[in-house]
N, C-alpha and C positions, 0 to 999 in steps of 0.2 A: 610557161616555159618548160622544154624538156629539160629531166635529172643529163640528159646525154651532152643536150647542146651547153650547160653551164658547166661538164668538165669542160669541153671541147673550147667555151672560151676562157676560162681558166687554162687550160693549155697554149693557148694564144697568149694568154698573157706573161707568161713563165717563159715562154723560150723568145718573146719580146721579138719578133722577127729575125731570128736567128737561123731560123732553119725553115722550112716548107710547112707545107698543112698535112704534105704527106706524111712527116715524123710522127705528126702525133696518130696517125689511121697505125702507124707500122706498130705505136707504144700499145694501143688499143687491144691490137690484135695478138700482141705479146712477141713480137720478130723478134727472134734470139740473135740478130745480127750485133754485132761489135758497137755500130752505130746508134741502135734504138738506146742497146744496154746503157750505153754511155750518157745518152741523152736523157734516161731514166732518170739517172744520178747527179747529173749535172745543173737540169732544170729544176728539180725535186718535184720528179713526177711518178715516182718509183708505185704509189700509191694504184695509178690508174696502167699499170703494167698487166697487161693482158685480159682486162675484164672485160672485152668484146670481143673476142675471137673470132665469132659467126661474124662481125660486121661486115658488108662487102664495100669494094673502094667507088662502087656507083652508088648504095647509099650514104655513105661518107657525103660523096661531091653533092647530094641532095640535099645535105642538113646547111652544110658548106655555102650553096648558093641561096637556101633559102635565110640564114643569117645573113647574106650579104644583102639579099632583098629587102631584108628589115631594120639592113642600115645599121645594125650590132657590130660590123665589121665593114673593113674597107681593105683596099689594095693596095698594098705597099711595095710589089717587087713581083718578081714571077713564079708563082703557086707560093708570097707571102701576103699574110694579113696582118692588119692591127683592130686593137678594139677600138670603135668608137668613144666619144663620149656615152651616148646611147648603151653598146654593148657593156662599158665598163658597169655603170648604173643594172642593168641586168643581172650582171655576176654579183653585186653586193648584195641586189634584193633577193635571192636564189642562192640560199645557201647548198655547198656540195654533201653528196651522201658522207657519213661520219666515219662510219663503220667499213667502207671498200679498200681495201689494202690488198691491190694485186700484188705485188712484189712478192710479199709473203704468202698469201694465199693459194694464187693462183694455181701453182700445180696439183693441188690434191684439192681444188671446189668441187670438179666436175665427179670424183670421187667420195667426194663426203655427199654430195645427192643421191646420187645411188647407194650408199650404206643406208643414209637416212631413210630414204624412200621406200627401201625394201623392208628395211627392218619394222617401220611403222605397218607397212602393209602384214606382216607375217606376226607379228606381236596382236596386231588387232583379228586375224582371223583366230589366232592361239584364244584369245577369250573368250569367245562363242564355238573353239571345236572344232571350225572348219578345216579341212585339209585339202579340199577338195578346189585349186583352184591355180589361175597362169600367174607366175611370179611376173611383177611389172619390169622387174629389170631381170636383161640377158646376160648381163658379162658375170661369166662363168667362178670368175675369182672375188665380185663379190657374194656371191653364193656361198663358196669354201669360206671367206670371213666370218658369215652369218653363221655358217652350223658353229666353227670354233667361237664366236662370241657366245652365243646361248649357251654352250658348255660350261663358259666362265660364269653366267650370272646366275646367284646362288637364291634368287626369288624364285618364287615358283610361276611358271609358264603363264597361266592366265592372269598371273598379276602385274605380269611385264607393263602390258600395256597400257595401264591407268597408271604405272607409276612416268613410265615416257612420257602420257599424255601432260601428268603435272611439272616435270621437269621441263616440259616444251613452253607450257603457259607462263611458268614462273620466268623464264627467260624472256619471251616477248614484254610482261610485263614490269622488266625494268628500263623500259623505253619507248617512247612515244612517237621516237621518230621512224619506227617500221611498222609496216603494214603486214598482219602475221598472211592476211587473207591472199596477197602473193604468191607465199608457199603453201599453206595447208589448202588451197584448193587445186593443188597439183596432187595432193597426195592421194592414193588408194589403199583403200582397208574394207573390211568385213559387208562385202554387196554394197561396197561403191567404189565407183571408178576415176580417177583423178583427171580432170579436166587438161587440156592443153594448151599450150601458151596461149594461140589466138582465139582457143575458147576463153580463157582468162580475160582474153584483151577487152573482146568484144562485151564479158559478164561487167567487169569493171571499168570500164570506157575509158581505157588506156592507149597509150600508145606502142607499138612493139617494142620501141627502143627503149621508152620510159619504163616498159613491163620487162626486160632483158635488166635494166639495170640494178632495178627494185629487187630481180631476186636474187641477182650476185650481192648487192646490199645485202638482200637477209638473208646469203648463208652466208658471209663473211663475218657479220654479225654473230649469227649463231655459233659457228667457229671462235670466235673472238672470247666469246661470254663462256663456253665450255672451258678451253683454255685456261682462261683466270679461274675459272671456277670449279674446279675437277670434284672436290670435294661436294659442293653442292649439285653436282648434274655427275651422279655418277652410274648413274646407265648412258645419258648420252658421251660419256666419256669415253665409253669401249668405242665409239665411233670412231677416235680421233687419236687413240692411244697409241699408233705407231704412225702417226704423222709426224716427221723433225724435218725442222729447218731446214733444205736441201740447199748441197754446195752449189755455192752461186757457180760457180766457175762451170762452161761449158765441157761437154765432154772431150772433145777436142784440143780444149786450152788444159785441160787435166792430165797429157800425154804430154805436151809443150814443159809441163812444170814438171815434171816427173824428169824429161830430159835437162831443164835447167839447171835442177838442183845436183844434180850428178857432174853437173858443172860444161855443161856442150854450149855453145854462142849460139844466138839468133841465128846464125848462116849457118852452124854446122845441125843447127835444128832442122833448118827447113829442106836440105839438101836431105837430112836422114829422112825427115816423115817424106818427102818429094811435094813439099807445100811452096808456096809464094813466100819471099822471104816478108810479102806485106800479111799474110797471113800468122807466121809468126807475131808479127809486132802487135796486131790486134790483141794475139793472147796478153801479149805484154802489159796493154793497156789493160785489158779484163784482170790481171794482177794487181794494178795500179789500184785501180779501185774496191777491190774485194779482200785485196792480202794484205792484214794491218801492216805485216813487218815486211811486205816486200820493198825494197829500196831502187827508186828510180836514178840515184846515182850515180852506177856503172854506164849512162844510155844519153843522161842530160848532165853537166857539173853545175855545182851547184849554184854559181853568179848567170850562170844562163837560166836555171828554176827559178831566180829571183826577176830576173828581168821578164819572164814572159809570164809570172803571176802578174807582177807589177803590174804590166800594159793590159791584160785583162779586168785587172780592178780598176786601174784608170778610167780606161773607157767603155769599162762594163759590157765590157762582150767576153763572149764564148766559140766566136765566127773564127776557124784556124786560116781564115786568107788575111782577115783582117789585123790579127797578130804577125802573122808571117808580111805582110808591106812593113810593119813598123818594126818588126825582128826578122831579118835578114839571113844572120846569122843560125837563125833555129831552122828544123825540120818540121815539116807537120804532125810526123812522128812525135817529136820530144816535145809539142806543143800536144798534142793531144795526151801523150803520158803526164805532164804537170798539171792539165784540166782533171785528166782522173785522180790524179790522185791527193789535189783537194779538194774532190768531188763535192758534195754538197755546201761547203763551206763558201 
């Protein structure tokens, strides 16, 4: 069984027929829509937020239909599924990757490879002298990274490399559940060239999607173990030393809260940016969930927040049609602001 298809039903099992197959293709791929965000937070999926990017939505519908060929899933509504008996038995035996934490991750992966990458490559020609040779990665800014990193590290140049090399091993070696051979046969150094994914695939007789997931696993992984461990991995440290936490809040909703706090209403918001006044409300919801101390309040009172958690923990849904039949009286608005913002809970 693919590492792809046990999130995928593990995603099925979390939003429990709540929403489509397509939410989870959208969380996948990291849609910074209002909608994914929310669903990120709501289902506690925040984990697998943007670790397929490259996915396309025709291989989606092929993993899609061939779980449904094998009877793991079944049709509950239109583009919903559930898991079978079958499927559920699969997710238990098929434990998910450990270490994948798009949420957090995801902005700065595709950039900690290319520091990685390069700097392994140019540390390992540094030992043997070579100079003579095509940098495996183009983007220009991590080039500029690399000269100011080498400036900082006070070993001496040919010994870079054997010390990265230990720092790498000792990291793989405290865990068993990654395959280091994922990554370091992608990598290039001193008269060799690092193979490419479907080189990879085909070396390791993998599958693309199982090989895509394996190596976001291991540099989330490696990320992860740097992090906690700065002091023990401190040359891979320079890698990751001006990575922070980035505001969740969309750039967008960052202009919205700048005008709230200065005290302007949703309507006088959306009239000044020339936005939808439902565009607003989404920032509001992206508040809900990201801004401890913001107060949904002023929007919902508070015997209406209690009735439309209530009816949610009742019947254990999340679906805003199906709260809105049984509360009348709410918006979908102030039912989606009170989902945010007991987001995971």
């Amino acid at each position: 069984m693919l590492k792809l298809e046990a999130i995928i039903l593990y995603c099925l099992k979390q939003i429990n027929r709540e929403r489509t197959i397509y939410s989870i293709y959208h969380l996948l791929n990291g849609k910074k829509s209002s909608q994914t965000i929310q669903d990120a937070h709501l289902f506690s999926l925040k984990n697998y937020f943007g670790i397929y990017e490259p996915l396309t939505r025709e291989s989606f519908d092929e993993i899609i239909h061939s779980m449904f060929e094998e009877k793991w899933i079944d049709h509950c509504g239109e583009q919903q599924y559930l898991l079978t008996e079958l499927g559920k038995s699969k997710l238990e035996n098929n434990p998910l990757p450990t270490y994948i934490n798009g949420w957090n991750y995801h902005p700065f992966t595709s950039l900690f490879w290319e520091r990685l990458s390069l700097f392994i490559q140019v540390t390992s020609n540094l030992v043997f002298g070579e100079t003579s040779y095509l940098p495996i990665q183009k983007n220009k800014d991590v080039h500029l990274w690399l000269k100011s990193a080498l400036k900082e590290i006070k070993v001496p140049r040919n010994e870079i490399g054997s010390i990265v090399n230990s720092e790498l091993i000792e990291c793989f070696n405290e865990t068993k559940e990654i395959d280091p051979s994922i990554l370091v046969f992608r990598l290039t150094g001193f008269q060799q060239i690092g193979l490419t994914p479907i080189q990879i695939v085909k070396k390791l007789n993998l599958n693309i999607h199982d090989y895509h997931i394996g190596f976001i696993h291991t540099l989330h992984y490696l990320i992860n173990m740097i992090m906690q461990n700065p002091n023990r991995f401190s040359l891979l440290t320079i890698l990751i030393q001006d990575f922070h936490q980035q505001d969740e809040l969309t750039h967008s909703s960052r202009k919205t809260w700048k005008l709230l706090m200065q005290g302007y209403s949703p309507d006088m918001i959306a009239k000044f940016r020339h936005l939808k006044l439902s565009t607003i409300e989404d920032h509001l919801v992206e508040f809900a969930l990201h801004v401890d101390h913001f107060s949904i309040d002023p929007y919902v009172d508070k015997e209406l927040q209690v009735k439309i958690a209530g009816i949610s923990r009742s019947t254990g849904t999340k679906q805003l049609k199906l709260i809105k039949d049984k509360l009348t009286a709410a918006t979908y608005f102030q039912i989606r602001l009170v989902l945010a913002k007991n987001g995971d809970r």
